[in-house]
C-alpha positions in Angstrom: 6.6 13.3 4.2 4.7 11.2 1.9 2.7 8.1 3.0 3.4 5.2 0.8 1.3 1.8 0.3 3.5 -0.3 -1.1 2.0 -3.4 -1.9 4.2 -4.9 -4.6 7.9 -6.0 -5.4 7.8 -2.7 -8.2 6.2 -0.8 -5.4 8.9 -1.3 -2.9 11.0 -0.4 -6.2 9.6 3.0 -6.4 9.6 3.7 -2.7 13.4 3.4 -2.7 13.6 5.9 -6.2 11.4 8.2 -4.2 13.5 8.2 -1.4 16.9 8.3 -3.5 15.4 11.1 -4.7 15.0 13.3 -1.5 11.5 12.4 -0.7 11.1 11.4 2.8 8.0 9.0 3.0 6.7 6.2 5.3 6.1 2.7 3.6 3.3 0.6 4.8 3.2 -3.0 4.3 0.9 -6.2 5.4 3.4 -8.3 6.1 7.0 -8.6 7.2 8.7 -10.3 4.3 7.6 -7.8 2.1 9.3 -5.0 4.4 12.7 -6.8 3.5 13.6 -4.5 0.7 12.7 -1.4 2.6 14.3 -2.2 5.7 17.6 -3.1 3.5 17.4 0.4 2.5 16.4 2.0 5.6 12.9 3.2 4.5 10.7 3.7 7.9 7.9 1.2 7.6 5.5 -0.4 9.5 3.2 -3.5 9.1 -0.5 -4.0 9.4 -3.6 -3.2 8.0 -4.9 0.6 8.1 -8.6 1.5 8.7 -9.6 4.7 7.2 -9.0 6.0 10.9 -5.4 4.3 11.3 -4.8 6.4 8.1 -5.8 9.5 9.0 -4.1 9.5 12.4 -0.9 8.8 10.6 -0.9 11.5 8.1 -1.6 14.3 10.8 0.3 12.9 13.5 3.4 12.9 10.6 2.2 15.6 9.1 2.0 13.8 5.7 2.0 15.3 2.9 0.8 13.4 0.2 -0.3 9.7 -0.3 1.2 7.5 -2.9 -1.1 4.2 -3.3 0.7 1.6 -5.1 -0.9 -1.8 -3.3 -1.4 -4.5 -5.4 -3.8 -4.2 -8.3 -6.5 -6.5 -6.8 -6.1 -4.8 -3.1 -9.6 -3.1 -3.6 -10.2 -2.4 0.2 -6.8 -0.6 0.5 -7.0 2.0 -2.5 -10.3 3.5 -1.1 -9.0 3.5 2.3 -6.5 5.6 1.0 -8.0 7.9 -1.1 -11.1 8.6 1.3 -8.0 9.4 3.9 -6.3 11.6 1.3 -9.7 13.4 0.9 -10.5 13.8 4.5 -7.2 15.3 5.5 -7.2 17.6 2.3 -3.8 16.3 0.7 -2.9 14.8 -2.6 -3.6 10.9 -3.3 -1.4 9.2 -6.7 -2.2 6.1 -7.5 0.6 4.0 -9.1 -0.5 0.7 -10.6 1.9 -1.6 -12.9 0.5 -1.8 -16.5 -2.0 -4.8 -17.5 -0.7 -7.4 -20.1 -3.3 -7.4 -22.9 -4.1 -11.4 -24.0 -6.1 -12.7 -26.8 -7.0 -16.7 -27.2 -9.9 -18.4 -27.5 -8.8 -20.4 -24.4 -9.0 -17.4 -22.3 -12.5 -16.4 -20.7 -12.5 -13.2 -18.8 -14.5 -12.4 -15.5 -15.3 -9.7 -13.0 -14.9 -11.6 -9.5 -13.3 -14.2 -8.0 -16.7 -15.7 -7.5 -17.7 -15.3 -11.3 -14.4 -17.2 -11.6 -15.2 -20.2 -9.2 -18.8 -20.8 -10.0 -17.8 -20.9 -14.3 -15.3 -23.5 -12.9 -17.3 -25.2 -10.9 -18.5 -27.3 -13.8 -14.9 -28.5 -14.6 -14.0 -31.9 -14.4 -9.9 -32.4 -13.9 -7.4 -30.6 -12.4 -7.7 -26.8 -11.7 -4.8 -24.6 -10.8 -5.1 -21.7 -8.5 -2.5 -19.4 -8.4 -5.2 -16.3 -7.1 -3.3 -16.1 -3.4 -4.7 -17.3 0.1 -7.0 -14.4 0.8 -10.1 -15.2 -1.4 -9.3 -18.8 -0.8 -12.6 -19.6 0.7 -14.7 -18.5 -2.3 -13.4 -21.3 -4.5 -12.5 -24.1 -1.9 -16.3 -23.6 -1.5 -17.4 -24.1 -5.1 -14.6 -26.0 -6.0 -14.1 -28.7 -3.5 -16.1 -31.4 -5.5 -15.2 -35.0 -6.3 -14.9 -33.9 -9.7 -12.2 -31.3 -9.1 -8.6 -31.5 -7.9 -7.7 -28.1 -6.6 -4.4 -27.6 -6.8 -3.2 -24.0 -4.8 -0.7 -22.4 -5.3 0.8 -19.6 -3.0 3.6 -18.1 -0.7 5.0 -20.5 1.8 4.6 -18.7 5.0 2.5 -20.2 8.0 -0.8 -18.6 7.7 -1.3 -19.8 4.3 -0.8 -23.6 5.4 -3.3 -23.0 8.6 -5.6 -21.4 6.4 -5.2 -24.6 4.1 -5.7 -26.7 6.5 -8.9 -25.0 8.2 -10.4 -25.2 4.2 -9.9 -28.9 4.2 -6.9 -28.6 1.5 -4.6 -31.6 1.1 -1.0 -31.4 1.4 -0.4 -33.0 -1.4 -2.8 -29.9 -3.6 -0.5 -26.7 -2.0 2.5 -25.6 -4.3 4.1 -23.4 -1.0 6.3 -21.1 -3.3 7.5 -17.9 -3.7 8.1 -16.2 -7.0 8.4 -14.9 -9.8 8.2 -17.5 -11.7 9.6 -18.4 -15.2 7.4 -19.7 -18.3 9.4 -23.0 -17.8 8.8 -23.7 -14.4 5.4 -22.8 -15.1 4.8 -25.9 -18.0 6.5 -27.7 -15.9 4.1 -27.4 -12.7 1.3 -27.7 -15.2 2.8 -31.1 -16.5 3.3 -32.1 -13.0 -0.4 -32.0 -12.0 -1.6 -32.9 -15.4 -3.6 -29.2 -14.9 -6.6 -29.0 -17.4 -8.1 -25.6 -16.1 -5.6 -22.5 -14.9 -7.7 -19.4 -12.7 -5.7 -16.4 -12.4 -5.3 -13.1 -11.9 -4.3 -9.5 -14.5 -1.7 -9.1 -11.8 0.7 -7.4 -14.8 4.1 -8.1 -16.1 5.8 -7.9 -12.8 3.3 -10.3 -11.4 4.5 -12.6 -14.0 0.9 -13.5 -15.3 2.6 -13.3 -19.1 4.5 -16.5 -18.0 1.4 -18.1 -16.2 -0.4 -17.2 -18.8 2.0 -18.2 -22.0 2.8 -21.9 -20.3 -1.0 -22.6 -20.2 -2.0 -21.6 -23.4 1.3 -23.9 -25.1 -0.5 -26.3 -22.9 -3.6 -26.0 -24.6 -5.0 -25.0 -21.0 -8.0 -23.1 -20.9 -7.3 -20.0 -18.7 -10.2 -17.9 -16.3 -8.7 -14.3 -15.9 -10.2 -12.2 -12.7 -10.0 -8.4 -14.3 -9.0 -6.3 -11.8 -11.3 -4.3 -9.9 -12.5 -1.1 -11.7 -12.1 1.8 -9.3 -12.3 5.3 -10.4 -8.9 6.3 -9.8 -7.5 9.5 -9.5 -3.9 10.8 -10.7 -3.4 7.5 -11.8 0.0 6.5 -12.9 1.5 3.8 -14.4 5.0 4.1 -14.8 7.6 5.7 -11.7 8.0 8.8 -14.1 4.4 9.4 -14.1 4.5 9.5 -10.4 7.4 11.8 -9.6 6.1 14.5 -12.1 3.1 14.5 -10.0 4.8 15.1 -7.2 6.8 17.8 -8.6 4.0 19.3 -9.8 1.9 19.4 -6.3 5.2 21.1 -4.8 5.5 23.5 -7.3 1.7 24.6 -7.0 1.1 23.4 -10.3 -1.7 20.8 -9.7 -4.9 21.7 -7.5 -6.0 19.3 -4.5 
């Protein structure tokens, strides 16, 4: 059985492939919503969190045979979870992460952190468009909460976003509550809406539809701050689903070492 992180709409996708394909796995997810697609398709699953401990229980209580870590691009804390888990109980780790887009404009000004991104912003004067998610939230409501600054946020519409909102001192009228993806219309057209002058995003990838974030800003003449994602020194890293199931052919057939 293979122990599966699957952190992403393309994730889920592959977790379905896998199974279609005889591979038995459990999926693991934060949240409910985004177990949907696997419960649709009776994938076993189950929601939370892991510590490195929760990890390791579940791979030798189920006998696990592999780990496939395909959490979201920017999910730092989850990837080394895994692959120090993989380690400890001696069996494979595969990373799957969807390709980055590749941007070049002189309105585009690269960082390494969300906190780069929000003190380089916290200069702005106008209307600044987050579309980074709830969890780093914090970081920029603290640099960016300035008379100066309009902070508009935008992220998934479920209940703990809006508390957390509301803890941070965010205005109703500053939270876009919506779930994706997005087109590149929709996207000028938000950007009209609030008169946006600054955009901070993430190199979420294709499937995270930062091309259409990042092509509606740009026809805007918006500047854009892009968070890189982290750099981890991954192993077996693939990037396509084809990638990952010759791996796993390969460590059943003896054909790759541990």
């Amino acid at each position: 059985m293979i122990l599966f992180l699957a952190g992403t709409s393309d994730a889920r996708a592959l977790a379905i492939q896998l199974q279609n394909q005889g591979y038995p796995l459990l999926a693991t997810v934060v949240t409910e919503s985004a177990a949907e697609s696997l419960k649709a398709h009776h994938i076993p699953y189950q929601v939370g969190r892991l510590s490195v401990e929760d990890m390791m229980e579940i791979i030798q209580k189920q006998m696990m045979t592999s780990v496939i870590d395909a959490s979201h691009p920017y999910a730092e804390e989850a990837s080394k979870t895994a692959m120090v888990a993989a380690k400890a109980c001696d069996i494979p780790y595969i990373r799957y992460e969807r390709p980055e887009e590749q941007f070049s404009s002189p309105l585009i000004k690269e960082v390494e952190s969300y906190e780069e991104a929000a003190k380089l912003a916290q200069s702005h004067k106008g209307t600044i468009m987050l579309t980074t998610g709830s969890k780093t939230l914090e970081i920029f409501t603290k640099y960016l909460m300035r008379d100066e600054i309009r902070l508009i946020c935008r992220m998934l519409p479920n209940i703990g976003n809006m508390e957390k909102c509301n803890q941070l001192g965010i205005k109703q009228k500053d939270i876009i509550a919506i779930q994706g993806p997005f087109s590149e219309s929709l996207n000028k057209a938000l950007c009209e809406q609030y008169n946006v002058t600054l955009m901070i995003t993430k190199e979420s990838g294709k499937v995270g539809s930062v091309d259409e974030k990042m092509t509606a800003a740009l026809q805007l003449g918006i500047p854009v701050i892009l968070i890189k994602r982290p750099a981890i020194e991954y192993e077996n890293f693939c990037t396509s689903f084809e990638e990952v199931t010759q791996l796993l052919g390969g460590f059943i057939l003896g054909k790759h070492e541990l």
